[in-house]
VOKOL-898010 format. One record per residue (C-alpha): y, x, z. Coordinates in steps of 0.001 Angstrom, whole numbers, plus 500000, padded with zeros to 6 digits. Layout:
// VOKOL-898010
YXZ/...
END
This chain:
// VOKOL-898010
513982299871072985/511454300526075803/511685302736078716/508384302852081067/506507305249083855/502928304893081950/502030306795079164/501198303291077225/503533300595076001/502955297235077719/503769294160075917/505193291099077752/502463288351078065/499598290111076078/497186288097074680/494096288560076297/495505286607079405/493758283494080056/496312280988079888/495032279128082831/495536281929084820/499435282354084266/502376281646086421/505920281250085602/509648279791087003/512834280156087209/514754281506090444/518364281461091214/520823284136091227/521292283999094548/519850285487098043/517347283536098300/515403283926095295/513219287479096613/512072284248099751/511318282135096561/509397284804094416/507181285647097342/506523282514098413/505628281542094298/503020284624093963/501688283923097388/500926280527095937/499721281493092830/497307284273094587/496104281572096802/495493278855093784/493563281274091528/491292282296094478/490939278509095143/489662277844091432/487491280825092228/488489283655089877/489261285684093045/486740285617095906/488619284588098821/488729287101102024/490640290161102749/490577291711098765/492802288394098286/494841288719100871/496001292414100449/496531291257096432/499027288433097802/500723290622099987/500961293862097838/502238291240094878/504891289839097246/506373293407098034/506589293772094588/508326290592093325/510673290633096416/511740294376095507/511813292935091546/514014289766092458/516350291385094288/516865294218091768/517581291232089338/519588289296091697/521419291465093466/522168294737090687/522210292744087512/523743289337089102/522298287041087288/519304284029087754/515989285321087566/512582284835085449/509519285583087624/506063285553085763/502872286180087291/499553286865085542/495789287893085901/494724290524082716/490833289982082452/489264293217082458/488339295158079148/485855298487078454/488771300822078331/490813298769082067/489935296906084852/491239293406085910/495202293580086954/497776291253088309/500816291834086107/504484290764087343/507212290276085400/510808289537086501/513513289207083829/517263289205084039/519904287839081497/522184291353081997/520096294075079239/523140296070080051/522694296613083296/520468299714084576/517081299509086931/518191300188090660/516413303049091884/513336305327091485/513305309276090128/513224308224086497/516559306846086776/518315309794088319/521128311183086342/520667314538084144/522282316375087167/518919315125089138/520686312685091763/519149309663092139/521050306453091855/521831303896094467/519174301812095732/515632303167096788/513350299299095899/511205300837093017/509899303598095430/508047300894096636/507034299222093936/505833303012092236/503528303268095110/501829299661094402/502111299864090977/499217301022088498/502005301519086122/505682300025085610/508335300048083276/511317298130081658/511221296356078180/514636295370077010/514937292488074899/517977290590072813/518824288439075944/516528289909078201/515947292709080503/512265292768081485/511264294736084748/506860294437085076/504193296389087265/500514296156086973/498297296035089783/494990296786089497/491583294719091041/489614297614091275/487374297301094166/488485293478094653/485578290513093479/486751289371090511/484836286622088735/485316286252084262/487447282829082957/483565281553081657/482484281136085330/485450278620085510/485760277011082299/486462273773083722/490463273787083525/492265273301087161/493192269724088083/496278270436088598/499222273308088005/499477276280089308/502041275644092579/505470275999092271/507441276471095601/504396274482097672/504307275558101235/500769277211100586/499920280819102059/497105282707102612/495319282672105680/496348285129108729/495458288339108988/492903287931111055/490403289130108082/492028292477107045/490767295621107764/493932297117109486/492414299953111152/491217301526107945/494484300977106466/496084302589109447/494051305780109599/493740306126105865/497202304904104096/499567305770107513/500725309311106077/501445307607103071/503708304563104319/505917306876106727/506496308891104185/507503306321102012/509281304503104654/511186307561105805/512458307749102024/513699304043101846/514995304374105214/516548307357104916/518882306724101662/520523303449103604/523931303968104900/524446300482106290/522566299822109453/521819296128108415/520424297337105348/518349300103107616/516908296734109403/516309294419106429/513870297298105447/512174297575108301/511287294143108141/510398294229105034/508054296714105286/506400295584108219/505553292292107404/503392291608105916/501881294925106102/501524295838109373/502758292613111370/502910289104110616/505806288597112441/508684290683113852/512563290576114671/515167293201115331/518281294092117238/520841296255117380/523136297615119971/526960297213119055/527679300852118786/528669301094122483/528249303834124971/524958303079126427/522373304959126671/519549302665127715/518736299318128827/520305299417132103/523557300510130436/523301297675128113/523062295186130600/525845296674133125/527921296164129900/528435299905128794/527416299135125442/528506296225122936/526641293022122581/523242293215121056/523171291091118215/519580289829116302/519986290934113083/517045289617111376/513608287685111616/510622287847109218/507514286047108999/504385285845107106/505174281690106793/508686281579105367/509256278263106410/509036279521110398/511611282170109548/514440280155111055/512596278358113666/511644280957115194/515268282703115118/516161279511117045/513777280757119628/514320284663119789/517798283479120466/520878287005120197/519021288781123379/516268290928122720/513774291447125689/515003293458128511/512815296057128576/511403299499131595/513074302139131146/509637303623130458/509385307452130564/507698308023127300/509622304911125666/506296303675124215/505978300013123108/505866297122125918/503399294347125991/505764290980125823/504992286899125365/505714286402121810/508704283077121992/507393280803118981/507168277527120241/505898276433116485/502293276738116655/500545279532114822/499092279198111419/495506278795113196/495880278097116929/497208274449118272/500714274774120254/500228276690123727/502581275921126635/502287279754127219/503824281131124045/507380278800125023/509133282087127130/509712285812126545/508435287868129333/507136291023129759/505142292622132328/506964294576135519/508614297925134762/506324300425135128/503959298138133683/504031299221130000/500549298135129014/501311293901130295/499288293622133377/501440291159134318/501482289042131539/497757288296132014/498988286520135039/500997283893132846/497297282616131783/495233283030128886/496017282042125364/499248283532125104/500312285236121835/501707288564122594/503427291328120818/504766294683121027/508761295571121563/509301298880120753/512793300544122482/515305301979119182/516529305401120577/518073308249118984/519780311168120149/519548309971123695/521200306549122915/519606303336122922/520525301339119598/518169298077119968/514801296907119830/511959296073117779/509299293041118389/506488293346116502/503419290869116236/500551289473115068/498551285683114740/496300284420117241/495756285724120834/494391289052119883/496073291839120886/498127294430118415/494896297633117723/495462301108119317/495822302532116045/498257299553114368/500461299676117396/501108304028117492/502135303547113394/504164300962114379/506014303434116950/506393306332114444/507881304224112463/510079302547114965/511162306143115693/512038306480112125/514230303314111811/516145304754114835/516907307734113455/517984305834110026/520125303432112214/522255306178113795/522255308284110987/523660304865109346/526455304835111670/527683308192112056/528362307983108244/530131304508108899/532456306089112017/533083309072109382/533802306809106980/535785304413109253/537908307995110116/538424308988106267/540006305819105725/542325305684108333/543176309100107074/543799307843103868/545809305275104259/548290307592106746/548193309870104472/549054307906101264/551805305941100436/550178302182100002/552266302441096773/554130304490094438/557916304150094359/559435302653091345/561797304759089379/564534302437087404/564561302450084095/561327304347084328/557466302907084277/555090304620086730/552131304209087067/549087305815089300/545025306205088891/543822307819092487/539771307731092855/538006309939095503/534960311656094965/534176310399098085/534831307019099539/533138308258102859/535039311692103109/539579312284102706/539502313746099551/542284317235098782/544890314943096821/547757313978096847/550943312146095395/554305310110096251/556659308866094173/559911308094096536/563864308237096525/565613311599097651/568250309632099604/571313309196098233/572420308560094793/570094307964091504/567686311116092369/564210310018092557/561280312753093072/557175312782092328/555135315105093446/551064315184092604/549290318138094471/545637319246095312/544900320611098685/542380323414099274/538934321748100127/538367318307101668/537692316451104656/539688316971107873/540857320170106674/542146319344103420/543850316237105721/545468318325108238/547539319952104645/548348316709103048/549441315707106493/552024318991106745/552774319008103013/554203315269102158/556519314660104665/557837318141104364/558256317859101345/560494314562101638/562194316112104504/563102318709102153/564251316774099198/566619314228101588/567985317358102615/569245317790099214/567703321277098109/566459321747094646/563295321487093116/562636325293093032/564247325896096819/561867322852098113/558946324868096843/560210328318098214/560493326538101983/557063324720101643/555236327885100734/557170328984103629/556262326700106432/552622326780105123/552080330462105590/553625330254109182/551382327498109792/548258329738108404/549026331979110848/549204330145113489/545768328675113077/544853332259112618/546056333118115884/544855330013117480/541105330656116374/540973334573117248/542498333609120803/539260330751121209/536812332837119154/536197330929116636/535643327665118909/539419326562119310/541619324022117055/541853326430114369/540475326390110989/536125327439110545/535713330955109153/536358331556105707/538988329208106030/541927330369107331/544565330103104203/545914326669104074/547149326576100247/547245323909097916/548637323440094193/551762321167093897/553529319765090236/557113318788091866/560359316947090027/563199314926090509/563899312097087806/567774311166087537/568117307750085163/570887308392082587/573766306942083887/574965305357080496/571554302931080763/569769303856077366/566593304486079119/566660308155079247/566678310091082182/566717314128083010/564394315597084459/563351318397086958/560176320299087883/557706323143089021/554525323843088887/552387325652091697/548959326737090730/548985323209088910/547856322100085854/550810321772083612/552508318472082357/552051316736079219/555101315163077545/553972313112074383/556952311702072299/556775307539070676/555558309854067350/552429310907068622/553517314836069417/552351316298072826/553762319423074366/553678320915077835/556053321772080261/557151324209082596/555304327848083396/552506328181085431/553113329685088831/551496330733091956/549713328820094185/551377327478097402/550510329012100946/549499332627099006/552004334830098653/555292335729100770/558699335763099445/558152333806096121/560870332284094105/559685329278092779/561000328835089105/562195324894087683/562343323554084408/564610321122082974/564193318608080094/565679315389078865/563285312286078681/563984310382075618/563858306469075606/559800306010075104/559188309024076145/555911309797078477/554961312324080984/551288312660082296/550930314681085512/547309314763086490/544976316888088803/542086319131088326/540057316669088618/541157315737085225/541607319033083755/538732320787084882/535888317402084613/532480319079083308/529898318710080937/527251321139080982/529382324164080514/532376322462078605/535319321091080111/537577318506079369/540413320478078751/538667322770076886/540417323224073554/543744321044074715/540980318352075111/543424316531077444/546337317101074743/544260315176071759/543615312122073993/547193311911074954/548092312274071504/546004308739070428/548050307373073443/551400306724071264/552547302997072157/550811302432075144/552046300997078132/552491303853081203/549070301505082576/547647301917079146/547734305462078830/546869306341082678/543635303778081891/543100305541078759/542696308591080153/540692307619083219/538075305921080622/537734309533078718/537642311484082271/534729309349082764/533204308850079410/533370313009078771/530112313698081227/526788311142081760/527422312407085902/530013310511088074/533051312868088321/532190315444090947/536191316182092196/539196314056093653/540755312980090326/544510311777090131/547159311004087566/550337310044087340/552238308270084273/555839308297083744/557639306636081006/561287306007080148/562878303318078262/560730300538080311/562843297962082068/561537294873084470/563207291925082458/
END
């Protein structure tokens, strides 16, 4: 089986590659292979242009670096998503009368299971994407791509074309190389002293922001926000940079920052072009970014770039051993021409968004040169859009910090256990980041052998479905300690939630719409609730009787050791609707073996296209093939077909709750 972009199949390792001119090894499953595969192409790249298939200049140097994006983007895929050691292959195609010459990567995985990370063709049929944005990238480098699975193999390859580049035939070189192509050497290209940047910034600029903006803009991590900024800068636009971030503080510029408004600034990563000056030069950057003016238009500022290892073609310089940067009010670095010539600079580009300061970017290039006009305004759109990426990266981690502390005062950390009775819960979210509209508690109802469960859905979710489930639960215990029966606790709850309705509907026509109540269209706080009381048999046979009500809920299931399901109870009205309701019960005797599923929408209502699970007593036949099962068993059982029923993640809360007589703890 095959799945590919192109329109033609692509064989691993065709034969009319030269076998002089192909690269392979073996990378471990670990973070640092992408480091590894970049540095191996880079070496390859550099060792066919030595033998002369390549001419050497900046055709060979853009190759190596558009080859490195690739693997890295490849490796980690392989690494990271399919968690296993990685196969990296590198090869030149000669060209033929229907395609030019290509570089062809290949990076394998020992998972065939496991999916490709990322890019539109592997977006579900409900057309959203999955996690993990890499093969963008690689799309927009790539000739073609595509994934060959194998027995033992996964096989992820892209071909980039030569076109344009100087490529020379195998004949011109038929003596073969003197020695193997490197593996892991230390060898790189030279700088980028030779590329034509400023065509690259005027012609392919639209295209990287928008590309950028895309990678960028599907990370909810902030780390993850600045790992791909430095990946995409270097080597593309810099041969060098570093970035910080702010703590999350209070600050709202530099000044702030350094009066101690705002947390620490921490340095959260450092690339460069050499790999092997990576952690050197963190050494020397040090966890303070430059302090920089609080210039008006918060355009870049000139600084001395802190390397004290010298640069890949300039001896050591005395000058380049401190981080300055020219008076404030001094954005373009007048005064840094006073700290003597020679000095490598760079550019450190302020991270603000929404009028906060979040950290800084240093950006530079090798030799003494300065950073071009045209190189160093991309650089600060783009530094505008890692801002924006960064605080849109932690809003969603304070939301999601919020949900969860929600969450857990919302939910019990665990369900009560009934004796003589196996329970047994399956709670997932649709939403890790957001408090999702269910509920459930399994506790005792004070004193004597009465135990109750209730499993309810609230209207909605977020902080409105919270501010329900934070009413409804511990009224609800309140009311069964108090001793009233199933159908009475039901008639006060519905109760108290209409008062509590109209309050909020009070509150928000008093503010106008602006006050503590609920948003418009919103002002019915109702929910649907399945409530019961278990009471173990008192002779100890493993029975028990049973009470309970539904609200607007789907029904439960009872299935019997012979297979047999039935349901329970009569559907009723929802909760926080109507006035003056008298909530009906229903009582039943649970047999030793006996099971009862309680679940949620979620369950019930889980789509396919226009099908639903319960369509046809869908959930009914699955319980049915439950018989003999474990309480775990069957709740697993069921989550598996929830799942299994639609190719699409499960779009609602879903929650159920297993029950089961007869079980015991010895």
């Amino acid at each position: 089986m095959q799945r590919e972009t192109g329109n033609r199949s692509m064989p691993v390792w065709p034969a009319r590659s030269d076998p002089r001119l192909v690269a392979h090894t073996s990378l471990p499953g670990n973070l640092l292979a992408p480091a590894a595969g970049r540095r191996f192409v880079r070496d390859a790249v550099t060792e066919w242009t030595g033998l002369g298939f390549l001419t050497a200049g900046r055709c060979a140097d853009r190759l190596a670096d558009e080859a490195a994006v690739v693997v890295s983007e490849l490796v980690t895929n392989a690494v990271v998503h399919a968690g296993t050691a990685a196969e990296l292959l590198c090869r030149f195609e000669e060209p033929t009368h229907e395609e030019p010459a290509a570089l062809v990567v290949e990076v394998s995985d020992h998972h065939p299971a496991s999916g490709v990370t990322g890019g539109t063709h592997s977006a579900d049929q409900s057309g959203t994407p999955d996690y993990g944005r890499g093969l963008h990238l690689v799309a927009s480098l790539a000739e073609r791509w595509g994934v060959t699975f194998h027995a033992a193999l996964k096989t992820v390859w892209a071909r980039l074309p030569l076109d344009g580049r100087e490529v020379r035939p195998t004949a011109a070189f038929s003596d073969p190389p003197t020695r193997p192509v490197a593996v892991g050497t230390e060898a790189f290209a030279a700088g980028r002293g030779g590329r034509d940047d400023l065509e690259w910034a005027s012609r392919g600029a639209p295209a990287f922001l928008a590309e950028a903006s895309d990678l960028l803009a599907g990370q909810l991590d902030e780390d993850m926000v600045a790992v791909l900024a430095g990946q995409l800068l270097v080597p593309r636009l810099a041969d060098r940079c570093a970035i910080w971030l702010d703590g999350g503080g209070t600050g709202h510029g530099p000044a702030a920052r350094a009066g101690g408004a705002g947390a620490a600034s921490r340095l959260v990563g450092v690339w460069h072009s050499d790999e092997s000056r990576v952690e050197p030069l963190r050494e020397a950057l040090g966890e303070e970014p430059p302090v920089l003016p609080n210039a008006p238009d918060g355009g870049p500022v000139r600084v001395t770039w802190p390397d004290r290892t010298p640069p890949l073609d300039d001896p050591p310089d005395p000058a380049t051993a401190g981080l300055s940067t020219g008076p404030e009010g001094d954005p373009d670095g007048a005064g840094l021409e006073a700290e003597g010539r020679g000095a490598r600079t760079a550019l450190a580009y302020p991270l603000r968004a929404g009028g906060r300061w979040l950290g800084v970017l240093l950006v530079a290039q090798h030799g003494t040169e300065p950073v071009p006009a045209e190189v160093a305004a991309l650089v600060e759109d783009f530094a505008r859009r890692v801002a924006l990426a960064v605080g849109a990266a932690r809003r969603y981690t304070r939301q999601a910090t919020i949900s969860r502390v929600l969450q857990r005062g919302l939910l019990p950390s665990r369900v009560g256990q009934i004796p003589g009775v196996d329970t047994f819960l399956v709670y997932e979210p649709s939403d890790e980041g957001v408090a999702g509209g269910d509920f459930y508690d399994v506790f005792p109802a004070g004193t004597g052998d009465r135990w109750c469960f209730m499993l309810g859905d609230v209207q909605g979710s977020g902080p409105e479905a919270a501010v329900v489930t934070g009413l409804a639960r511990p009224w609800l215990r309140l009311l069964a300690r108090e001793g009233y029966e199933v159908g009475q606790v039901l008639d006060r709850l519905n109760g108290l939630l209409l008062d509590d309705a109209m309050e909020a509907a009070e509150a928000l026509l008093v503010t106008g719409g602006h006050g503590p109540g609920l948003p418009d269209g919103q002002h019915s706080r109702f929910l649907s609730l399945l409530y019961g009381e278990v009471v173990p048999s008192p002779s100890g046979d493993g029975g028990a009787r049973c009470t309970l009500a539904s609200a607007g809920h789907p029904l439960p299931l009872l299935l019997r050791p012979d297979g047999t399901v039935s349901a329970l109870a009569e559907p009723q009205v929802l909760l926080g609707v109507v006035d003056d309701v008298a909530y009906q019960s229903h009582t039943f005797d649970l047999e030793p073996g006996d099971t009862l599923l309680c679940v949620t929408d979620g369950v019930t209502e889980r789509r396919s296209g226009a099908r639903m699970f319960d369509d046809e007593d869908g959930l009914a036949a699955v319980l049915s093939g439950c018989a003999g099962l474990s309480a775990q068993g069957v709740a697993e059982r069921i989550r598996a077909a929830v799942h299994a029923f639609a190719p699409t993640p499960p779009g609602d809360d879903l929650a159920l709750l297993v029950l089961q007589t007869g079980w015991s703890r010895a």
